[in-house]
C-alpha positions, -999 to 999 in steps of 0.1 A, spaced: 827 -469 151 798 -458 176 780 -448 149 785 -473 124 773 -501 155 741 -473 165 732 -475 126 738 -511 117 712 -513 148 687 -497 135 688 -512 104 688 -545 113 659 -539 134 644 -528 101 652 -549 77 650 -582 97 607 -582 101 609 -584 65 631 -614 63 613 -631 92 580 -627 73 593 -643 41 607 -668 58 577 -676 80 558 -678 49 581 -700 30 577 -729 61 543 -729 63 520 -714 34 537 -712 2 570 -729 0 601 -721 -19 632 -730 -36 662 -733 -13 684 -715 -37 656 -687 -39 656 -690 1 694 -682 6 694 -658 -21 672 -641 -4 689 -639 29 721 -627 13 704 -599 0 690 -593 32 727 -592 47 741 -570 22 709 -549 22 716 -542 60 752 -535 58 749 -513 24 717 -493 42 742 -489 69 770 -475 49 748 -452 27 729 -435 60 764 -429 71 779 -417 37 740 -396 33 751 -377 70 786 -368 59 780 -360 23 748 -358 1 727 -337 31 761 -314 38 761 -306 -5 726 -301 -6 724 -277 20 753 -255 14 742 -255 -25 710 -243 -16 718 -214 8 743 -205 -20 719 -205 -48 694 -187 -29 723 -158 -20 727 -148 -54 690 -128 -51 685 -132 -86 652 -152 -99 670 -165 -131 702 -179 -113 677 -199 -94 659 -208 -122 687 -223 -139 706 -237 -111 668 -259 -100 665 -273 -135 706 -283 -137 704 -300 -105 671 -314 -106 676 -330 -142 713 -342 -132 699 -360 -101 670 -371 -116 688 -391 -143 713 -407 -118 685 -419 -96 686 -455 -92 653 -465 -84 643 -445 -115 658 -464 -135 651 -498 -119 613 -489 -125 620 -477 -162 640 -514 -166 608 -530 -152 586 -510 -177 613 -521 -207 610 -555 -196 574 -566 -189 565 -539 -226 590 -557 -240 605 -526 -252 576 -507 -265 581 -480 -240 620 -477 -238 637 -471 -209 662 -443 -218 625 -423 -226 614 -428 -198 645 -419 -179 653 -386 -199 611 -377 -197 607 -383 -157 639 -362 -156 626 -333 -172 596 -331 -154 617 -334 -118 641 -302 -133 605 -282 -141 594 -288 -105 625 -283 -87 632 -248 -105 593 -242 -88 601 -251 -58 634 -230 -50 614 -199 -63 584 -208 -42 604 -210 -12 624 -173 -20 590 -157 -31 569 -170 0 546 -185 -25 522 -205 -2 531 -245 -8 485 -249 -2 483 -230 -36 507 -249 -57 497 -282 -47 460 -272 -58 474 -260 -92 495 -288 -97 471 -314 -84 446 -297 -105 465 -305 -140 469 -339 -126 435 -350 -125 426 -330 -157 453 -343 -176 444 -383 -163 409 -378 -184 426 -389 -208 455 -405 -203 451 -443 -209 451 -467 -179 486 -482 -187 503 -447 -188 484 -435 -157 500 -462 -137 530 -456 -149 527 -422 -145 519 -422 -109 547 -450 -103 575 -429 -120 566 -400 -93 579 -422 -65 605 -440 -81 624 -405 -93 621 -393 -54 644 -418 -41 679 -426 -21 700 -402 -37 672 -375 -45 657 -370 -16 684 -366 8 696 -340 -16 665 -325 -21 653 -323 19 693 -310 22 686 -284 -3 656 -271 10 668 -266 39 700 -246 31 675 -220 11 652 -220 38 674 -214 65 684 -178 54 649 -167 58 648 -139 90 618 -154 105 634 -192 119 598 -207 120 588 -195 84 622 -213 77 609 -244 97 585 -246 75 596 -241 42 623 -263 42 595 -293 40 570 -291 7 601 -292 -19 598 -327 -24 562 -329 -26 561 -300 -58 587 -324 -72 567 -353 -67 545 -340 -93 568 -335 -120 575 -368 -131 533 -377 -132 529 -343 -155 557 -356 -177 547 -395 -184 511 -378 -189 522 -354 -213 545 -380 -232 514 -401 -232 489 -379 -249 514 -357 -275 527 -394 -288 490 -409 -292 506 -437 -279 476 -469 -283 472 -494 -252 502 -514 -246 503 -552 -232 530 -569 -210 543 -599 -191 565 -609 -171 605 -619 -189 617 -649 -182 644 -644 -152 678 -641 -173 698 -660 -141 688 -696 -135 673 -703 -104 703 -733 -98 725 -709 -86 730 -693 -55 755 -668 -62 749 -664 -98 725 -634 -97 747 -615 -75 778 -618 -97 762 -613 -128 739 -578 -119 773 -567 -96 789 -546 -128 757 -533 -140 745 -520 -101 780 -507 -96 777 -488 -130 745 -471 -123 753 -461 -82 782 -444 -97 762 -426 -123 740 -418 -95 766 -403 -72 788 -389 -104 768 -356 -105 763 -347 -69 800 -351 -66 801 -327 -100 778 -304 -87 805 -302 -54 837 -295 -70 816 -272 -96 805 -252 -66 837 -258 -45 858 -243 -71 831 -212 -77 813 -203 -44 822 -227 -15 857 -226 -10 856 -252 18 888 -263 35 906 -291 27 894 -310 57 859 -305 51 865 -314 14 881 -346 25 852 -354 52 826 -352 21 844 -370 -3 847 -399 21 815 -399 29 808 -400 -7 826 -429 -10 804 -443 19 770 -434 -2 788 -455 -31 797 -488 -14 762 -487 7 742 -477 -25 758 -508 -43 753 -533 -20 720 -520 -5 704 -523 -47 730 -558 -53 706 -572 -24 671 -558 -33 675 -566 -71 694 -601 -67 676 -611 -33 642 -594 -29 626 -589 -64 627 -627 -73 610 -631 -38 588 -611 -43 574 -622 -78 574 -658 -61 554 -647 -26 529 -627 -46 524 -652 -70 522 -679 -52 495 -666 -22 480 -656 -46 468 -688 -61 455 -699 -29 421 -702 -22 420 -680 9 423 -642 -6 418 -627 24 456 -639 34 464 -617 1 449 -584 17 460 -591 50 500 -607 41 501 -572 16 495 -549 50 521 -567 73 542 -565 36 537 -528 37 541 -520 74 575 -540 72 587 -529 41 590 -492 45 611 -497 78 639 -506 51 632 -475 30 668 -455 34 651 -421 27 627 -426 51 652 -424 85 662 -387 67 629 -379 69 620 -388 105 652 -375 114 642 -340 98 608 -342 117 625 -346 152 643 -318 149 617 -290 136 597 -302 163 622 -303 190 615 -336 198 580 -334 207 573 -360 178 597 -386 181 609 -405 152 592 -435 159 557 -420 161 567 -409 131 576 -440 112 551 -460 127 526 -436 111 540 -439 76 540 -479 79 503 -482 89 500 -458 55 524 -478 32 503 -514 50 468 -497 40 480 -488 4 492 -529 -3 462 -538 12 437 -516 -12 460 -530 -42 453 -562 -35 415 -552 -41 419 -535 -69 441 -565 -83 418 -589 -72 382 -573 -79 383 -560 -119 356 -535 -111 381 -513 -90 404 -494 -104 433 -471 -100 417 -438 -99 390 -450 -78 420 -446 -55 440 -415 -63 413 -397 -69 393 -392 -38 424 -399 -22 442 -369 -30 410 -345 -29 412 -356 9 450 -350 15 443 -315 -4 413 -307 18 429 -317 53 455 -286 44 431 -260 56 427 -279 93 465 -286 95 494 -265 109 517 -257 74 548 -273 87 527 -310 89 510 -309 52 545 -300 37 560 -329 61 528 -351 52 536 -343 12 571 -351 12 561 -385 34 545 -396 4 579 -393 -21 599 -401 8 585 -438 13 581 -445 -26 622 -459 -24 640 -486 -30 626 -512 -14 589 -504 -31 601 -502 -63 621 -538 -59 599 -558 -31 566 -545 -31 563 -542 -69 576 -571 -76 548 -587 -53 526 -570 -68 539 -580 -102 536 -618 -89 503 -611 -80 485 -593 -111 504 -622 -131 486 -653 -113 449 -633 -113 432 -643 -142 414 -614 -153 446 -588 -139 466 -568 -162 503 -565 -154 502 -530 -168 470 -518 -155 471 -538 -120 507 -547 -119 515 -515 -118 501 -482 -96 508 -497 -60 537 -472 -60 511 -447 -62 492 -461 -36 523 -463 -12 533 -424 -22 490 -412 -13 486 -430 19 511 -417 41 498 -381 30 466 -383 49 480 -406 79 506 -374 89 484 -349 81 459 -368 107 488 -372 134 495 -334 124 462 -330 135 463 -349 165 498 -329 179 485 -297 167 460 -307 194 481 -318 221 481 -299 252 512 -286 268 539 -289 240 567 -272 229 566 -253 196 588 -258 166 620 -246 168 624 -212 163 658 -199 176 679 -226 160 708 -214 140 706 -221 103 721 -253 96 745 -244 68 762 -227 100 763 -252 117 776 -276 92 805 -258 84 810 -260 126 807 -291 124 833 -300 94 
């Protein structure tokens, strides 16, 4: 019960700014609907509890499997069982991952099914599988994380000469929707577990942080690939009409209840597949232990149900109707500066973020606290809503204008940064890309591209997930910098033991 009250604190102190700010902007600058208005704080209740339940489910279960895999994986010493075991659990995860699919359903929707969601879905998936296979063997073979991201980075921008605008949105936008609540727990869990049965503790520090960032890049390679081997022509979209009248308060979240609860248990299905796969072959936990994780499976389950039942049914309809509306008033400067506070509130309510910070703490023995942390990754998330609303609002700028110079900085800043921060800073960028950007902040961006005149809801609309994923990059690498600095501080952990050890304490 202590921790259930410790986390429903923290979450509430999360989610609440966004619900005041809403609310502040519904009584004075753009009113709303009443039923949009208690819709909205509904799904800011159940957002609160079901973020509450899933961090606790995450602790006992997902970050446990994902540790314990990897470690066992990386035991077997051979190069092709790793192989194979990164692309099965990469593509398994990858297709359960619910913000992946919210994003493809968004892409359905507004293409009115020129690019299909089950493509989209199965491609993204691939491309995750491709980099997570990388990734394990990078970390066994000491390959330096510096010289992947270059390479990878590298195909990137040569394969965005010429991939259309539409697609390179979406491509972008399907990297940080495919690294989300169930993924990168797993991920950051699994890294870890390989890592930790390195000899040298602070080479394992360190490579237990860049998986997620090589990952990050599968997903973009994919949608670009799909894009020029299909020829596909320039697509058009708009907005669908909302399926749920507005008349009813309740209605949304009865009607998307059986369709949410379907895809958090597709998205938990496979972990828990994964477990008794491994369980039965390699783990041979107790019965306790076995019990402890399933429960906390079921935790993940109810909190990942409620926590998406309140973003889709409560926040996205908000947030087509704040970023339309402000953005029809007069003033655009209140766009740029309401898309900031938008940003620096919204990623407090990210659920993979607090795993992240968490992580952070503790290879740095609590020199950098948490909060420095976080703080750092909202002024990054505020900075990347505030250049989309530029580049939605002024037709001259456009997305690569962004990415581009953007990620030639986060690549360059490597060589003055200590390893262990540019692999943090890297996986910062997947890590904030969650749930509540791909409901909230897209849809107000959404709202926004589709009341500028001269926007495109594919080329505008879309991309600010991109822009939320590069920002954070450079704003840790920068306070990476600064500690790296820092007189009189204690290093890294180095004498730790590893922490699929200490799980198994633990259980």
């Amino acid at each position: 019960m202590s921790k259930f009250l410790a986390k429903l604190k923290e979450v509430s102190f999360s989610v609440i700014p966004v619900t005041v700010m809403v609310l502040i902007l519904h009584f004075t600058v753009i009113p709303m609907e009443t039923t949009l208005v208690f819709r909205f704080l509904i799904g800011a209740a159940l957002i609160i509890l079901g973020l509450t339940f899933f961090l606790l489910g995450v602790d006992s279960s997902i970050t446990p499997i994902g540790s314990i895999t990897g470690s066992t994986v990386s035991k077997s010493n051979k190069i092709w069982a790793v192989i194979i075991s990164g692309l099965l659990l990469g593509f398994f995860i990858c297709i359960a991952e619910p913000d992946l699919h919210i994003l493809a359903g968004q892409v359905h929707s507004i293409t009115a099914g020129s690019i299909a969601k089950s493509s989209i879905v199965l491609i993204v998936s691939l491309g995750i599988a491709a980099m997570l296979a990388l990734g394990l063997v990078r970390i066994i073979r000491d390959v330096p994380l510096q010289r992947i991201l270059l390479i990878l980075y590298g195909i990137i921008f040569a394969l965005g000469l010429f991939v259309p605008p539409e697609f390179l949105a979406i491509a972008f936008d399907a990297s940080g929707a495919a690294t989300g609540a169930t993924t990168v727990p797993f991920i950051l869990a699994l890294a870890a577990g390989v890592s930790s049965l390195k000899k040298d503790r602070e080479s394992a520090d360190k490579e237990r942080f860049g998986l997620v960032a090589i990952i990050f890049a599968g997903p973009t390679i994919a949608i670009m690939l799909m894009s020029i081997l299909s020829k596909a022509d320039r697509i058009t979209g708009a907005l669908p009409i909302a399926a749920v009248e507005s008349s009813s308060v309740l209605g949304p979240f009865i009607a998307m209840l059986p369709s949410i609860a379907r895809e958090a248990l597709i998205a938990i299905l496979p972990i828990l597949v994964v477990f008794l796969a491994f369980q039965l072959v390699a783990f041979k936990l107790p019965k306790a232990s076995v019990k402890n994780i399933l429960s906390g499976m079921l935790l993940t389950f109810i909190g990942l149900v409620m926590f998406l039942l309140g973003a889709n049914a409560g926040f996205m309809e908000v947030g087509n109707a704040v970023g339309y509306n402000i953005a029809l008033l007069d003033n655009k400067g209140l766009l740029i500066l309401i898309g900031f506070i938008i940003g620096v509130v919204t990623v407090l309510a990210e659920p993979a973020a607090y795993v992240l910070v968490d992580e952070v703490e503790q290879v740095t023995n609590g020199n950098l606290k948490r909060s420095v942390v976080l703080f750092t990754l909202s002024l990054g998330v505020g900075a990347a809503v505030s250049l989309s609303m530029v580049r939605i609002l002024i037709p001259q700028v456009q997305l690569w204008h962004y990415l581009l110079p953007g990620y030639i900085i986060s690549l360059a800043m490597t060589y003055f940064v200590p390893e262990l921060f540019y692999g943090i800073a890297f996986d910062s960028g997947a890590v904030v890309s969650g749930p509540m950007t791909a409901t909230f902040i897209l849809a107000f961006a959404h709202g926004v591209a589709d009341a500028v005149e001269h926007a495109s809801l594919l080329v505008d609309g879309f991309g600010i997930v991109a822009m939320v994923a590069m920002t954070p990059i450079i704003a840790l690498q920068i306070l990476g910098f600064i500690y790296n600095r820092k007189p009189n501080v204690e290093e890294p952990i180095t004498e730790q033991e590893p922490i699929c050890i200490t799980f198994e304490a633990d259980v």
